[in-house]
N, C-alpha and C positions, 0 to 999 in steps of 0.2 A: 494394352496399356491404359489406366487407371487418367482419366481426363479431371487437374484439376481445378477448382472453379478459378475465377479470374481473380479474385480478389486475395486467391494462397498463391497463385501464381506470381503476384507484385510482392515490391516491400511495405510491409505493413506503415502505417502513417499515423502518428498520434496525434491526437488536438486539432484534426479537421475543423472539429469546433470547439470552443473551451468555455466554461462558463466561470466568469469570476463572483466567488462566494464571500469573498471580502477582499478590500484595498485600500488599508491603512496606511495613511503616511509618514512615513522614513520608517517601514517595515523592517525587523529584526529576523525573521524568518520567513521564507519560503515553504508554505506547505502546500502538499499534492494529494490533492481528494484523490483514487481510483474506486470508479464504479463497479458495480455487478454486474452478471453476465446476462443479457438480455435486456441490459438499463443503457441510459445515457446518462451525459456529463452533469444531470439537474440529480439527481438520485442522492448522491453523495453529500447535496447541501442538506437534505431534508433529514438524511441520516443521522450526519455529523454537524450540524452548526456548531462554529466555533463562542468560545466564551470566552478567551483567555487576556491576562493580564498584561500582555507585552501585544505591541502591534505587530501587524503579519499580515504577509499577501497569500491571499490564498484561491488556491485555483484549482478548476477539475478540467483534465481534459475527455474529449471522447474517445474511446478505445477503438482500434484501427480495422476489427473484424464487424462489418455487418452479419445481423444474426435473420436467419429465416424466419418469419414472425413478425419482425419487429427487436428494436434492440440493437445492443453492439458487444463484443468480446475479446477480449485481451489474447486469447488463442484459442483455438478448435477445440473442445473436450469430446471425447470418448467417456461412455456409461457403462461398460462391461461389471460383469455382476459384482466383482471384487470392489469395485468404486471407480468414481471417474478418473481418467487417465488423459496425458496431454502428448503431443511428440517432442520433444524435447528443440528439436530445431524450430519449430517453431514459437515456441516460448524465449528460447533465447533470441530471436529475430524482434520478438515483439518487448521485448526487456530490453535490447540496442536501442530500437525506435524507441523508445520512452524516456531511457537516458539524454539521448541526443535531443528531446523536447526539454526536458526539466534542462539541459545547460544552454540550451538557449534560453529559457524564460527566470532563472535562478538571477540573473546579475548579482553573482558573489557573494549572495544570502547564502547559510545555513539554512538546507532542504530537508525537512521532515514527510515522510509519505504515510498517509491514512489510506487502507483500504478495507471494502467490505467484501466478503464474498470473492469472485473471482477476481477482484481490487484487490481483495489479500491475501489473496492465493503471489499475486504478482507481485504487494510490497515485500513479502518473503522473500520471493527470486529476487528480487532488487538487494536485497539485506545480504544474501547470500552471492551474489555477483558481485555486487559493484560497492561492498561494505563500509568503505572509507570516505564515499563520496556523500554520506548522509550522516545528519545529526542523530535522528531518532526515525524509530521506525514502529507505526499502529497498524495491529492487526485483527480484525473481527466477522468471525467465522469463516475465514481462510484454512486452507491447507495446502503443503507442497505438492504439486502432481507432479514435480520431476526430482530427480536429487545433483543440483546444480556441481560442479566442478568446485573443488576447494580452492578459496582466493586467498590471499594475502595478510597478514594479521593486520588489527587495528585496534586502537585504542577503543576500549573499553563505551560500548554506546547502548542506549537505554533502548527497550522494545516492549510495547506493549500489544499484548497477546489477551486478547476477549472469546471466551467459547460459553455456546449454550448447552447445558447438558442435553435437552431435548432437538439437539439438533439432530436432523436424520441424514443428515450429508456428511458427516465428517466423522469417523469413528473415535471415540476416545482413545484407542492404543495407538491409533495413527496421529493424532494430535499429540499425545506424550512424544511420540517420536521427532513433529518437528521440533516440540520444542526443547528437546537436548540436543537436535543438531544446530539450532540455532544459539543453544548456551555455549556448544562445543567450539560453535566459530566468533566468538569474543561476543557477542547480543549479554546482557544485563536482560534478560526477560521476568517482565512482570505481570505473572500469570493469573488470570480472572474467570473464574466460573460463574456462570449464570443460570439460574431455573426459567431458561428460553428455549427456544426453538432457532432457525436460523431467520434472526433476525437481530436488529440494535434495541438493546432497553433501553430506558430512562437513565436508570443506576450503572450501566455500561457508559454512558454518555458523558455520564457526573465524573465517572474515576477516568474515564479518558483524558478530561479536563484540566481537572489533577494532576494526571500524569504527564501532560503536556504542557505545565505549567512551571513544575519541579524539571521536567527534563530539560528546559528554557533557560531557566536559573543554574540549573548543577553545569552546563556546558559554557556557562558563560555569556548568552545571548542576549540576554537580559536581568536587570538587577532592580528589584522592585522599590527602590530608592528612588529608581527613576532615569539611572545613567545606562543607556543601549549600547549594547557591541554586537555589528555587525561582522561578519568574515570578509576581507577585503581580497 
């Protein structure tokens, strides 16, 4: 029998430590940095800093796997020659534990989640899990390693989706595929090419911005007039 380590053997735990990357006051949204695999909860500020017109609490937590090295990980990957591959239990264990963090720390905000890398490998599975429970969902150089269970329909929500053509982690016909499974399950995906590698640009950064600014306003969260609505 296959002995395994101590820390697959518990339930996985998110935001042992969390680092707040902004906390604006009488915040309109909730947004959730998730890091890359082998990073911690500081990764995601430096990635993503926010810029945006409505105020927002925004927070990274650390991911519940420590990584051999150094680092932390959302779940265990497998590198078989076909591309990396996850076990599907525990992805979903660690997509529970991250929900159960974000409803503890949301207080009744509208939740937007950014991730990079194995962050968005995870805001996907979040997208595709728990679909209703979020405003908007960012994704940059993510891809799905499992094909989650089909949820529940829901009203029409905005996703944006960043890939580098020179990325060498993520193939293109496998990224096509998420993102018709994710148009297939109500996501509004708005799709961005970049002549990158896997990493964030500048001009990734900019229309993120954008995107995050327009999907604030179009759901109602904020009205650049100046009058805020929170989700109560």
């Amino acid at each position: 029998m296959i002995s395994l380590p101590r820390w697959l053997r518990r339930a996985p735990r998110v935001g042992r430590r969390t680092h707040t990357i902004c906390q604006d006051p009488c915040p309109v949204a909730f947004i959730v940095g998730l890091h890359g695999y082998g990073a911690d909860e500081r990764q995601i500020a430096s990635l993503v800093p926010l810029s945006l017109d409505a105020p927002v609490r925004y927070l990274a937590p650390r991911a519940p796997h420590p990584i051999h090295g150094g680092g932390y990980g959302w779940f265990p990957i497998a590198n078989p020659a076909e591309g990396p591959t996850a076990d599907p239990a525990e992805v979903a264990k660690s997509c529970q534990a991250l929900l159960d963090w974000i409803d503890a720390e949301a207080h009744g905000l509208p939740v937007v989640v950014v991730g990079y890398s194995q962050g968005g490998s995870m805001a996907m599975e979040m997208a595709l899990r728990f679909g209703d429970r979020f405003a908007a969902i960012a994704v940059m150089a993510g891809a799905l390693l499992t094909r989650p269970p089909p949820v529940s329909n829901h009203d029409l929500r905005p996703l944006f989706f960043g890939y580098g053509r020179r990325d060498p982690l993520i193939d293109p016909a496998r990224r096509a595929d998420d993102v018709a499974i994710l148009r297939a399950r109500g996501w509004i995906v708005e799709d961005h090419t970049y002549n990158i590698g896997h990493v964030v640009s500048a001009a990734e950064r900019r229309d993120l911005m954008r995107w995050l600014n327009r999907s604030l306003v179009r759901n109602g969260h904020f009205n650049p007039t100046g009058e805020h609505h929170a989700h109560r």
